[in-house]
C-alpha positions as CSV (number, residue, x, y, z in Angstrom):
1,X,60.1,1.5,3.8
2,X,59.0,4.9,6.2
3,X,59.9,6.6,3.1
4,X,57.4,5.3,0.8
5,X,54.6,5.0,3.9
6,X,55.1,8.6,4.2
7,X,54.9,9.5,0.4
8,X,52.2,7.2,0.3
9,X,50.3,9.4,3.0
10,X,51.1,12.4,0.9
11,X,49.7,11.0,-1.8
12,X,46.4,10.1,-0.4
13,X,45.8,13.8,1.4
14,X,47.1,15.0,-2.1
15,X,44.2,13.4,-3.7
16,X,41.6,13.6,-1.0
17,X,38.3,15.8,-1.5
18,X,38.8,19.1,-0.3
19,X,35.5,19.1,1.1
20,X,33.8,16.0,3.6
21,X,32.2,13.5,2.0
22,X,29.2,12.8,2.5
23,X,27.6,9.1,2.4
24,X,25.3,8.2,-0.1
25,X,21.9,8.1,1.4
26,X,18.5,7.0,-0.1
27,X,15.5,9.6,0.3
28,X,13.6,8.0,3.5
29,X,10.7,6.1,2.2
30,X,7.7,6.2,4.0
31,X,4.0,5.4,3.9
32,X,1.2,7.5,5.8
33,X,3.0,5.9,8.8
34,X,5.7,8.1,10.3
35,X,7.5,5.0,11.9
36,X,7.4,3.3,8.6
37,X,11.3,4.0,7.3
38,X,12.5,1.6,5.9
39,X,14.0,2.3,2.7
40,X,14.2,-0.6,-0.4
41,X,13.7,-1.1,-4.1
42,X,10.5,-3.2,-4.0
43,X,8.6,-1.0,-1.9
44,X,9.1,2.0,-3.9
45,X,8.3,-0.1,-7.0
46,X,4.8,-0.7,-5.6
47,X,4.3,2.8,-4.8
48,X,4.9,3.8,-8.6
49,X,3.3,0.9,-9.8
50,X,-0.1,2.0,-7.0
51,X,0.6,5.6,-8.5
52,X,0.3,4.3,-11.8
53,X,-2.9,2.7,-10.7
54,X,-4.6,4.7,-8.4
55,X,-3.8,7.7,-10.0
56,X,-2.5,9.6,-6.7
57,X,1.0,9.3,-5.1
58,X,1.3,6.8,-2.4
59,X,3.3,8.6,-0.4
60,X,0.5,11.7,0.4
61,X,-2.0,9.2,0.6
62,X,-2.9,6.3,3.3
63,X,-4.2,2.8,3.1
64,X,-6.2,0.7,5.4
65,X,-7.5,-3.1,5.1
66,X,-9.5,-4.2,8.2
67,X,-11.1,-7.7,8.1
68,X,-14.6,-7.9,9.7
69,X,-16.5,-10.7,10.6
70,X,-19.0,-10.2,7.1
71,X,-15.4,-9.8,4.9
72,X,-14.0,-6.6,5.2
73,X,-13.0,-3.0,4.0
74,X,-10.6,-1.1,1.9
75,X,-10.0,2.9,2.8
76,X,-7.8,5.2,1.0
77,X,-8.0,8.8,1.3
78,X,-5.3,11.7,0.7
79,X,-3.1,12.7,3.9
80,X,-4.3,16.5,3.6
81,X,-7.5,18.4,2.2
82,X,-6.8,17.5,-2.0
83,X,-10.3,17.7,-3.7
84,X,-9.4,16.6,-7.1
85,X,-7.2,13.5,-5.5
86,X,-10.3,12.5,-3.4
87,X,-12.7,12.6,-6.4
88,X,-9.7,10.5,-8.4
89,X,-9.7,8.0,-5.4
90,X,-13.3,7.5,-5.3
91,X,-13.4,7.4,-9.6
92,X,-10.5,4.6,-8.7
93,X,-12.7,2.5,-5.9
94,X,-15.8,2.7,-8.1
95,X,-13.3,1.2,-11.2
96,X,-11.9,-1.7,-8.4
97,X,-15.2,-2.5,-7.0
98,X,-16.9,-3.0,-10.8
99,X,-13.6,-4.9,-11.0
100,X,-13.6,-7.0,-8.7
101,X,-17.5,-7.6,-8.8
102,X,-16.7,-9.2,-12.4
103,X,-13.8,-11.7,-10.7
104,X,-11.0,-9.4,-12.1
105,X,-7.8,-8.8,-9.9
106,X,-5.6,-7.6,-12.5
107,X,-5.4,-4.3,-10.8
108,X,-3.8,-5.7,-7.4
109,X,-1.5,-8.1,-9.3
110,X,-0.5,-5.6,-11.3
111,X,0.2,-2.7,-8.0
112,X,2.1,-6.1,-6.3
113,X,3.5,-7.2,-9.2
114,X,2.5,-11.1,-8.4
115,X,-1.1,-13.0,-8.1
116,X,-2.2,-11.5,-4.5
117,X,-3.4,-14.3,-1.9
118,X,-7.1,-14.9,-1.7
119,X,-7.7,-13.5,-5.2
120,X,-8.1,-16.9,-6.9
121,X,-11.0,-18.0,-4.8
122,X,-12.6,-14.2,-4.7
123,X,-12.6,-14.6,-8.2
124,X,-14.3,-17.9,-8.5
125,X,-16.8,-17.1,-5.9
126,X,-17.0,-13.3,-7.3
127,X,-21.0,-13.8,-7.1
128,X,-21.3,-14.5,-3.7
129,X,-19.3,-11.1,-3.0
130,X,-20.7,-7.8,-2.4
131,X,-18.9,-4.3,-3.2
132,X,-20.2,-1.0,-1.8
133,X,-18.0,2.2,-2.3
134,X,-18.4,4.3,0.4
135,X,-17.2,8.1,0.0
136,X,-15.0,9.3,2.7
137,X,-13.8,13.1,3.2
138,X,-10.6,12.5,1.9
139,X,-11.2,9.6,-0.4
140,X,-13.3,6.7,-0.3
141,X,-14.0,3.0,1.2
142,X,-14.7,0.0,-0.2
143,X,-17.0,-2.6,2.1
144,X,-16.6,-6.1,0.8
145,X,-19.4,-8.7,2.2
146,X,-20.3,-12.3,2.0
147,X,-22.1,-15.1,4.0
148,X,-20.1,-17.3,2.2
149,X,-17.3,-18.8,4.3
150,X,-15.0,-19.9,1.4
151,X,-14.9,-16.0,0.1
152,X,-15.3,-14.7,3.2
153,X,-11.2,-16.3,4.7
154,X,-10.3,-15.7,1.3
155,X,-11.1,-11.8,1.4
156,X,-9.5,-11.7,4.8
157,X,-6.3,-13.5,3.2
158,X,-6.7,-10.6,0.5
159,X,-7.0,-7.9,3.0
160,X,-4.3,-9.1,5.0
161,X,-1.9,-9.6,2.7
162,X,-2.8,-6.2,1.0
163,X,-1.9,-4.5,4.5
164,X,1.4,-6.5,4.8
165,X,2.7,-5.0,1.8
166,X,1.3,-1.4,2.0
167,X,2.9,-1.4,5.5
168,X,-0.5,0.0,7.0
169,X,0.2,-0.9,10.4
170,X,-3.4,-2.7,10.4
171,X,-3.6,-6.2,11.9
172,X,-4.5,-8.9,10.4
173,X,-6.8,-10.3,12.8
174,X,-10.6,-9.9,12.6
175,X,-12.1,-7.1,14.1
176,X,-15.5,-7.1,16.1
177,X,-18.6,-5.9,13.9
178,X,-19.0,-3.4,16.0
179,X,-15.4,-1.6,15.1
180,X,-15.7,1.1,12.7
181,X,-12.4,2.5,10.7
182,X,-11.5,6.2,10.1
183,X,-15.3,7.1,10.1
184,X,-16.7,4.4,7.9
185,X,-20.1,2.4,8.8
């Protein structure tokens, strides 16, 4: 029996590597958020599919969704100075806000890949939502507004959700009307 443990053991150093192995490891996935490293299938799907989309890569770009008391807003802008992705950003938030203005969210459902909370009822009360682009040095902004208080919990469900997913860091919570985001009115 010590004989065939031993040529056993041969065996195995016979057929190791000659060099270390190294574990398998996944590139690190992260947002605009440093701290954001976790590293899995569906959120690197929703960066190519918000790619696809937004025509800029996720990953040198940053997202914000801030509920205010009047609805809300919607940044994105490109991590370092990128004149043509800013002017494709803005061309993008002018596309979503005529979008959206008309009651169509296919363009989130499509970037989550599944109907995105509060998008039914924004849809359905689409008239009684505003949509102003803003342009931003890096990007643009999208300020979402209603007195309607149906649309209004339903964009903050929208906004909400949207930062979940993004992995923003934002809170969900509403901010005062005073607060102002990454130099936006």
């Amino acid at each position: 029996m010590t004989r065939q443990i031993v040529a056993l053991g041969t065996l195995l150093v016979a057929l190791a590597p000659s060099r270390p192995v190294r574990a398998q490891t996944a590139p690190v996935a992260h947002h605009a958020r440093a701290d954001t490293t976790q590293v899995d299938g569906a959120f690197s799907a929703l960066q190519r599919r918000g790619r696809t989309a937004m025509g800029v890569d996720q990953y040198t770009s940053h997202h914000h969704f801030v509920s205010l008391p009047d609805g809300g807003q919607i940044e994105l802008q490109r991590n370092t100075n990128d004149t043509a992705g800013a002017a494709q950003i803005r061309r993008h938030l002018h596309e979503v806000a005529r979008s959206f203005a008309a009651g169509d969210f296919s363009s989130p459902a499509f970037v989550h890949a599944r109907s995105v909370p509060g998008t039914d009822i924004m849809a359905a009360r689409h008239a009684l939502i505003r949509y102003d682009v803003i342009d931003l040095p890096r990007g643009g902004a999208i300020r979402i507004t209603t007195t309607d208080s149906s649309a209004r919990r339903a964009v903050h469900d929208f906004l909400a959700f949207q930062a979940s997913d993004h992995r923003t860091g934002d809170s969900a919570r509403v901010n005062s009307p005073g607060h102002h985001h990454h130099g936006m009115p």
